[in-house]
C-alpha positions as CSV (number, residue, x, y, z in Angstrom):
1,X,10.7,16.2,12.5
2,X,9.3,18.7,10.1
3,X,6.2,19.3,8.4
4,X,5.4,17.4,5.4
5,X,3.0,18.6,3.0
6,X,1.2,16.5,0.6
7,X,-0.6,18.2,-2.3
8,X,-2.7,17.4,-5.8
9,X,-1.2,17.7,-8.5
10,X,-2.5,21.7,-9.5
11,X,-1.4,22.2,-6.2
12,X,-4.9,23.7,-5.3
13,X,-6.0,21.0,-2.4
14,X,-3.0,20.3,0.1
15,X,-3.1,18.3,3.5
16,X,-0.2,19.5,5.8
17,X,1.4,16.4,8.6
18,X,3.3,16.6,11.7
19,X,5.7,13.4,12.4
20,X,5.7,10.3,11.2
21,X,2.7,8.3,9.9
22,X,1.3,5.5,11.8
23,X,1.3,3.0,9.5
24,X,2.8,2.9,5.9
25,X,1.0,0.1,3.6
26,X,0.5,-1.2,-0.3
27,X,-2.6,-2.1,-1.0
28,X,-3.4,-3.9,-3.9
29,X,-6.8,-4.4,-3.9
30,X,-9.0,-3.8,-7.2
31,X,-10.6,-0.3,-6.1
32,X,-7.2,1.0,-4.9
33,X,-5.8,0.1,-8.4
34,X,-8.8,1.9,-10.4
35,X,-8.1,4.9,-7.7
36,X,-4.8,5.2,-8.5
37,X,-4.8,3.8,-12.2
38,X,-1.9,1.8,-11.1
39,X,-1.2,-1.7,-9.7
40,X,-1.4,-0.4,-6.0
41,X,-1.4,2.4,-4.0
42,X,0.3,3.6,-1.2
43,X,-0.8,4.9,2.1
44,X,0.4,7.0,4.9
45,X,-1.9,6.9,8.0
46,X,-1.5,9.5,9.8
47,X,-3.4,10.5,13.4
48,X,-5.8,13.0,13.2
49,X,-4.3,15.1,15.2
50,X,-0.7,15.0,13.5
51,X,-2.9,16.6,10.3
52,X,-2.3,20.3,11.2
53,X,-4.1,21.8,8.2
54,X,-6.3,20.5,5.4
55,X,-6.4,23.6,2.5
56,X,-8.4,23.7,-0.4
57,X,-11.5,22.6,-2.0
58,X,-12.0,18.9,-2.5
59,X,-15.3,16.2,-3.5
60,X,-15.7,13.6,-2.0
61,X,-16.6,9.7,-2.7
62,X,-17.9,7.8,0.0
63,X,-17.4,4.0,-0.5
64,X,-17.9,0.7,1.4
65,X,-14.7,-1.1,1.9
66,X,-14.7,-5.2,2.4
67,X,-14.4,-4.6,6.1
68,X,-18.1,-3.2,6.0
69,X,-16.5,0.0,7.1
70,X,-17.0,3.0,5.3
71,X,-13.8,5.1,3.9
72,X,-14.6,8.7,2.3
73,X,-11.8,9.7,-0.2
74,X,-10.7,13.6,-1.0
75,X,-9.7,14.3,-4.4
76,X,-9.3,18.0,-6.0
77,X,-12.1,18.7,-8.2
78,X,-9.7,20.0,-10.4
79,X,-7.2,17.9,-11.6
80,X,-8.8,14.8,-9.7
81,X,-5.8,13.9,-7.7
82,X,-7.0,12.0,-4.5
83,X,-4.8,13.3,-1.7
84,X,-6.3,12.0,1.4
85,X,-9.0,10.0,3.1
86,X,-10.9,9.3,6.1
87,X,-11.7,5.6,7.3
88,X,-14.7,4.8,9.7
89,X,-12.6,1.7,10.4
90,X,-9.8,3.9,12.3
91,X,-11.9,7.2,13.6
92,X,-8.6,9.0,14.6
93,X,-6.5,8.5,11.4
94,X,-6.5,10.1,8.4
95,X,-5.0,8.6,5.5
96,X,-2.6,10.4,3.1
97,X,-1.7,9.1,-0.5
98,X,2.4,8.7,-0.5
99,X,2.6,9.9,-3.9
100,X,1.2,13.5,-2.9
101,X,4.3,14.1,-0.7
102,X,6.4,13.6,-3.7
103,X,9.3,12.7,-1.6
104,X,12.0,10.3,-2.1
105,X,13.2,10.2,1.3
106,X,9.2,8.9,2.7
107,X,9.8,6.2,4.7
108,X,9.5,2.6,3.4
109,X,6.2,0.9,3.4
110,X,5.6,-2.0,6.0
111,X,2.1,-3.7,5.4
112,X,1.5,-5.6,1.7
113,X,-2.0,-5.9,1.9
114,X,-4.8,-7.2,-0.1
115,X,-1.9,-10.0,-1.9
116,X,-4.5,-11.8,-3.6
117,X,-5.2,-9.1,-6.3
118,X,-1.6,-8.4,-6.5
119,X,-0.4,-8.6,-9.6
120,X,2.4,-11.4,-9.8
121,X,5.2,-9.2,-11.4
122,X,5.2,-6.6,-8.3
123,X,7.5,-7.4,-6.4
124,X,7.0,-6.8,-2.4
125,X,9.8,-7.4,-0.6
126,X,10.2,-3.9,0.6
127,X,7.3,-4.9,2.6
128,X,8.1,-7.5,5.1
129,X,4.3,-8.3,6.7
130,X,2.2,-9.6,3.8
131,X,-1.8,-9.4,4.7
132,X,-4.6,-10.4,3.5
């Protein structure tokens, strides 16, 4: 499998993977959807040790998720693209934003999580276990 390489939209901060992701998910909860200024996002986890290089500057925002876990996100201080993130939930993972890859050919998402805050005209079939 090769590389795939995720980057911000400037291109400046760019997080490199080996393999496939653990786990592909939707999550539509509300701080996702302000993240992303969409309806959901999309997430690649990936383990830490699959992430072969991190390049570039990036800020970071620490928040508290519903779990009580904390997850710090990566974004370019540029053009404010989040790329990646760390969750304290899952130590050995890092997670990647699907939309950084740009790539067509990603593999499908799995998990629909968060249902409750979906909005009711997104349709989730693509993602066959539905959590909550």
């Amino acid at each position: 499998m090769p590389a795939r390489e995720a980057h911000c939209c400037c291109g400046q901060l760019r997080v490199t993977c080996e393999g496939d992701p653990v786990r592909i998910a939707i999550c539509h909860c509300v701080d996702c959807q302000r993240r992303t200024g969409n309806v959901f996002g999309t997430t690649a986890r990936f383990p830490r040790l699959q992430v072969t290089k991190i390049e570039g500057r990036s800020t970071a925002f620490r928040r508290v998720a519903d779990s009580g876990y904390g997850i710090t996100f990566h974004f370019c201080p540029d053009c404010g693209t989040t790329v990646y993130w760390e969750p304290a939930r899952f130590p050995d993972t890092i997670a990647v934003a699907v939309g950084a890859f740009a790539d067509p050919g990603f593999p499908v998402p799995r998990h629909s999580v968060y249902e409750r805050h979906r909005h009711p005209w997104v349709d989730t079939s693509i993602a066959p276990e539905h959590l909550d």
